[in-house]
N, C-alpha and C positions, 0 to 999 in steps of 0.2 A: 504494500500500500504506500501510498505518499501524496504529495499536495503542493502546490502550485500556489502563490498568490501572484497577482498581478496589480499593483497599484495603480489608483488613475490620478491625473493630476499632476502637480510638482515634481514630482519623482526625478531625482537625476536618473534612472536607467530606467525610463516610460518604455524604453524597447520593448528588453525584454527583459521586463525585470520578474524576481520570483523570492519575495520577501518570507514565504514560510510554505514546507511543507512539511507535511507530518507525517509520520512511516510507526505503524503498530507496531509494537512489544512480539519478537519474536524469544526464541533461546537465544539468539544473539542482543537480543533487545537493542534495536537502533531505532530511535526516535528522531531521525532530524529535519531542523529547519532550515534550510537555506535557499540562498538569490542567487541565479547565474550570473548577475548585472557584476556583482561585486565574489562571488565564490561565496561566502561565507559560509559559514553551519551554525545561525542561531542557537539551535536548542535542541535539546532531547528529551526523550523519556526513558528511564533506565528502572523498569519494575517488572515484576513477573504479571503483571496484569496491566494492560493498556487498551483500555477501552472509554467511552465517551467524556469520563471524565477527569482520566488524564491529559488526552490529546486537548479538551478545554482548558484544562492547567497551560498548558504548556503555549496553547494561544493567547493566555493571557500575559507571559512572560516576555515573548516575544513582541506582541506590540506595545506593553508597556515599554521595553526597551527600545522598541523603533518608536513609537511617537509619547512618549515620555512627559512633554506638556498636556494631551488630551488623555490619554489612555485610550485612547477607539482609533479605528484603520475608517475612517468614514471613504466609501468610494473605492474601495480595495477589494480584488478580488481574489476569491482563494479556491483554488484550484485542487479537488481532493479525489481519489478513487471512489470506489464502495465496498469500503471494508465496514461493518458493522459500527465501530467508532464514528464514524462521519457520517452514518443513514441514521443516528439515533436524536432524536426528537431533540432531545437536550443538549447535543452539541450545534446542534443547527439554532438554538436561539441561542444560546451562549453565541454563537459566531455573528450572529445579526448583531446581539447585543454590542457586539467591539466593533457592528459598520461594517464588517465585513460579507458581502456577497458570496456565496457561495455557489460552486461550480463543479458539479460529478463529471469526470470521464467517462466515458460508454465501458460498460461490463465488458471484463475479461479482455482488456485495452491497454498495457501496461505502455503502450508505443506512444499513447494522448499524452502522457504524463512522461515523454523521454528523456529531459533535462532530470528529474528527481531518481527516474531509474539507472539513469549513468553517473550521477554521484551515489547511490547505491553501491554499485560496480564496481567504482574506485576506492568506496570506501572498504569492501570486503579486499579487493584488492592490498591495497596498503596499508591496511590495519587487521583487517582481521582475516582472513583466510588461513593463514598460517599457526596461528595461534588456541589453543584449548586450555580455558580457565577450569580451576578444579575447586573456583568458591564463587559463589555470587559475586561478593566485596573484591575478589581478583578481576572480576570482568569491568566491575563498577569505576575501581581505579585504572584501570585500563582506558575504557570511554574515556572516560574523564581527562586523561594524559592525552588522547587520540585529536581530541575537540579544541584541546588547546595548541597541538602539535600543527594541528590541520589548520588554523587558524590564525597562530602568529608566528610561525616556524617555519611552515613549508611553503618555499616561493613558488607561484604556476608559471608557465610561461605564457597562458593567454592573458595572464595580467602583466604583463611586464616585466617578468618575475619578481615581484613582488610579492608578499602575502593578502590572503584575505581579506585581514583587520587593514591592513597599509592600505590597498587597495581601495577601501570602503571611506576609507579620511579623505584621500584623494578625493575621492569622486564628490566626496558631501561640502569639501572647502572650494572644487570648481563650480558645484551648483548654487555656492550661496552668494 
């Protein structure tokens, strides 16, 4: 599963930008949110259970940190599969409630949602495929090391090589 937002408005990366997606709680438990505009990995959810209202936790995290004076994404739209978490009544008003729009892909579509499944891909890739945790709290510190590694460590080359967070200052001090 995962999810897409699209901002409308101001946005330095109106293209194509993708401010939060969300990806359920597997064994691997990868919960993330991120925008191709800038790479970044928002947020996560890291629990043996990830259903409607943690993925609303985690909406709420996310846009408090992205617009931080309002707390609502008014005009934003979000871009989600249908995984049970995002078909549930109460994640769908939680999401109105932050202004956000929501948007299902067509069932059994993972290819609608391609930007959120190829950072999937990279992230098994370079984090976790290779790896078997033998405690919860080993996987948990792991993520946790992975999200900050991904984020202000590892340079991309479609940014410039640059990192994520570098990446994201840029782009917020040419838009203002």
């Amino acid at each position: 599963m995962g999810g897409r937002v699209e901002p409308r408005g101001k946005d330095p990366c109106r293209r194509d930008s993708n401010d939060s997606g969300t990806r359920s709680c597997t064994r691997r438990a990868r919960a993330p949110v991120r925008p191709p505009c800038t790479a970044e990995w928002l947020g996560y959810v890291f629990d043996k259970r990830c259903g409607s209202r943690e993925a609303s936790a985690l909406l709420d995290r996310v846009v408090q940190e992205r617009f931080p004076e309002a707390g609502l994404a008014p005009g934003t739209r979000l871009r989600v599969d249908n995984g049970p978490a995002y078909r549930a009544d109460a994640f769908r008003a939680h999401a109105r409630a932050l202004g956000l729009e929501l948007d299902h892909i067509q069932v059994r579509t993972p290819e609608d949602n391609g930007v959120i499944e190829s950072f999937h891909a990279g992230l098994d890739r370079d984090y976790l495929n290779a790896l078997v945790f033998d405690t919860f709290a080993e996987a948990e510190a792991f993520l946790a090391w992975a999200f900050e590694d991904y984020n202000a460590v590892k340079p991309m080359r479609r940014l410039r090589w640059r990192t994520p967070r570098e990446y994201h200052e840029e782009v917020v001090k040419i838009a203002k």
